[in-house]
N, C-alpha and C positions, 0 to 999 in steps of 0.2 A: 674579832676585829680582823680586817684585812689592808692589805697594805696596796700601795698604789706600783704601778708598770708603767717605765721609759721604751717604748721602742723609738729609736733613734736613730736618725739613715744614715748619718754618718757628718763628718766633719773636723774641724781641727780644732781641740779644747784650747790648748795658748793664743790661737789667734782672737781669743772672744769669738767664733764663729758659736759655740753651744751655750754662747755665755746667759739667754733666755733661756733658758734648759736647766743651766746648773743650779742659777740663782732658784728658780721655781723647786726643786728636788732639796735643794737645799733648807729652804724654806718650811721644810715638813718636818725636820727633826731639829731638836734641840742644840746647840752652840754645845761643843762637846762628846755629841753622840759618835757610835762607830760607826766605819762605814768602812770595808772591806773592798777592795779592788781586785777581782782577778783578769791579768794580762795571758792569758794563756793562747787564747788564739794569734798572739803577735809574738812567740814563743818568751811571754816574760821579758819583754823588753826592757831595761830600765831606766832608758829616756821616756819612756809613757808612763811608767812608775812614776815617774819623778814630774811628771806634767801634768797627774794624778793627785799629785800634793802639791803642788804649786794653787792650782784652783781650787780643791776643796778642802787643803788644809787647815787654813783660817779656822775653819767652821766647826769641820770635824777632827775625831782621834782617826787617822788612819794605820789601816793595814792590809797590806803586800800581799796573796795569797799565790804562790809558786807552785810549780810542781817539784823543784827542790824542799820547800819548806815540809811536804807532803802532805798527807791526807788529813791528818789527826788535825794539824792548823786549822786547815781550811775548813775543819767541820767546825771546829770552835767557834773563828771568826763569822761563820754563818749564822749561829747560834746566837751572837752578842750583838751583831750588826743590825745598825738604824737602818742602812741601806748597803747593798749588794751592788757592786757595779761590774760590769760584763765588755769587757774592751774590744775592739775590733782587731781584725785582721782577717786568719782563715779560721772560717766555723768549723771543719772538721775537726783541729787541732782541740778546738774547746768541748765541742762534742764527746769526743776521743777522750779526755783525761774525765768527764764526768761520767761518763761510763764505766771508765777504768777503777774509780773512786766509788764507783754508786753513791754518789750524792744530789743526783739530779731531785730527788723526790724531798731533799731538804729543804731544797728551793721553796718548792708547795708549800711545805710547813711553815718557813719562814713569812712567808706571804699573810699565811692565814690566820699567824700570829701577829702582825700588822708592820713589819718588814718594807721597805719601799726597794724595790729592783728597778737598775735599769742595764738596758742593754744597748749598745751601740753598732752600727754596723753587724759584725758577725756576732756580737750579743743577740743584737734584736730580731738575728735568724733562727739563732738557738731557741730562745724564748717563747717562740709561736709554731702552729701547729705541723704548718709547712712553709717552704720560703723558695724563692727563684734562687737557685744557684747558676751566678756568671763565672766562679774560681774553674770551672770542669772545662774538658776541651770543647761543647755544646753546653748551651745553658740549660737547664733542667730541674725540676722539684723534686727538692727532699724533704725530708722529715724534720720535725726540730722537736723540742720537750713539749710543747703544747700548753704552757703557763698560758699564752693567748690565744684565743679560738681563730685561727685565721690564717691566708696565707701573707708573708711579709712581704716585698721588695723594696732593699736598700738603696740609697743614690740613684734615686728616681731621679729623672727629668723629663719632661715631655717626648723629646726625641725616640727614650728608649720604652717610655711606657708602654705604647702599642705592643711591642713585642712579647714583654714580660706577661702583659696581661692574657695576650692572646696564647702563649704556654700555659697559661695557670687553667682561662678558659677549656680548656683539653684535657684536663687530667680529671680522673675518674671522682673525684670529690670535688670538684669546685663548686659544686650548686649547694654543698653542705659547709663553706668554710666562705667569709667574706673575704677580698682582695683588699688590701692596704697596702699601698705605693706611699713612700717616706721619701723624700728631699734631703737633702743635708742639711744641717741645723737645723732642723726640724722633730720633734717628736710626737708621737701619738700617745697621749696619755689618758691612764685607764684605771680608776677609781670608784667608789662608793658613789661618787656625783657624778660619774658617766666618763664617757669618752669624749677628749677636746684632743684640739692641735696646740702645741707651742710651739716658739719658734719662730724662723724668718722666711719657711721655705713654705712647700704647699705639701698636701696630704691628697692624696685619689683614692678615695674608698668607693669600692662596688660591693654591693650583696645581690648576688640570682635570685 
C-alpha cells in the first residue's frame, strides 16, 4: 500500500485559504486517526502548533513533533501517524534537523506503508527532488529528499514563473526531472489514481 503526497505552495490554514486542501487530506483517514505535525522549519512555532489543531483537530489525534521533544518522539509519531504534515517556513532548518535525526528515509517507509504526507511551503521543497530556492541572497536549486520526482516551486505566480522556470531550465538535470510551479492554496496531489490539482490557485507543470 502507498500513501498519498500534498505539495502545497503555500498559504494561510486559519484564514480557510488551504481549507480545499485540508478537507480533501482529511477525508483519507479515519475520525480519530494520528496525524503528526512537524513545525520545524518555522523553528517550532506555537502559534502554528496551535492553528495546526485548530483545523485538524476535530478530525484527528494530534501531535507536536519538536526538536525539544527529540528524536525518539518524532520516530514514534512517524510510525503511528495517518498523516505527516511538513509546515512552512525555512527549508534548511527542516532539512538540517532530518539529517541530524537520519529519519528522512522513514518518511519513504511510512509512505509505502500507506501514510498520507503533506508538505507545505518549505515542506513541499523538502519533499521533491529539487526546488527553486528564493530564502539565499540569489535564487538557486537545491536538493530536497526526493519523495517526489520533480523540481518544486512555491508561491508561484505568473509574474515570477518565468524566472523560476528559466533557473530550473539551466541546471544540469532539468530534462531528467519535470517542473511544477504551485500557487498558494493550492496543491499537487499524488496517488495511486494519479496526479490532480486541489485547491483555488493554478499548477504549471512542464516535462522536457
Amino acid at each position: 500500500m502507498t500513501g498519498t503526497i500534498y505539495l502545497i505552495g503555500g498559504g494561510e490554514i486559519l484564514n480557510n485559504g488551504t481549507q480545499i486542501i485540508d478537507q480533501d487530506l482529511s477525508s483519507l483517514a479515519p475520525k480519530g486517526a494520528e496525524f503528526v505535525f512537524f513545525g520545524t522549519a518555522s523553528e517550532d512555532n506555537n502559534d502554528y502548533a496551535e492553528a495546526i489543531k485548530t483545523v485538524y483537530g476535530s478530525h484527528f489525534e494530534i501531535k507536536i513533533a519538536t526538536r525539544k521533544k527529540g528524536k525518539d518522539y518524532a520516530v514514534r509519531a512517524i510510525e503511528s501517524a495517518s498523516v505527516i504534515y511538513l509546515g512552512g517556513g525555512q527549508t534548511e532548518l527542516l532539512l538540517k534537523l532530518f539529517s541530524e535525526w537520519d529519519i528522512k528515509d522513514r518518511l519513504f517507509i511510512a509512505m509505502q506503508m500507506g501514510s498520507h504526507i503533506a508538505g507545505i511551503s518549505a515542506g513541499a521543497q523538502a519533499l521533491s527532488s529539487y526546488y527553486v530556492d528564493e530564502e539565499s541572497q540569489l535564487p538557486c536549486i537545491k536538493k530536497g529528499w526526493g519523495l517526489v520526482h520533480g523540481c518544486v516551486y512555491v508561491h508561484a505566480t505568473l509574474d515570477s514563473l518565468k524566472n523560476a522556470r528559466k533557473l530550473w531550465a539551466e541546471h544540469s538535470r532539468a530534462s531528467q526531472y519535470p517542473f511544477i510551479a504551485i500557487s498558494e492554496n493550492t496543491a499537487w496531489r499524488i496517488g495511486l489514481k494519479g496526479e490532480e490539482k486541489i485547491g483555488t490557485g493554478e499548477i504549471w507543470l512542464s516535462r522536457q
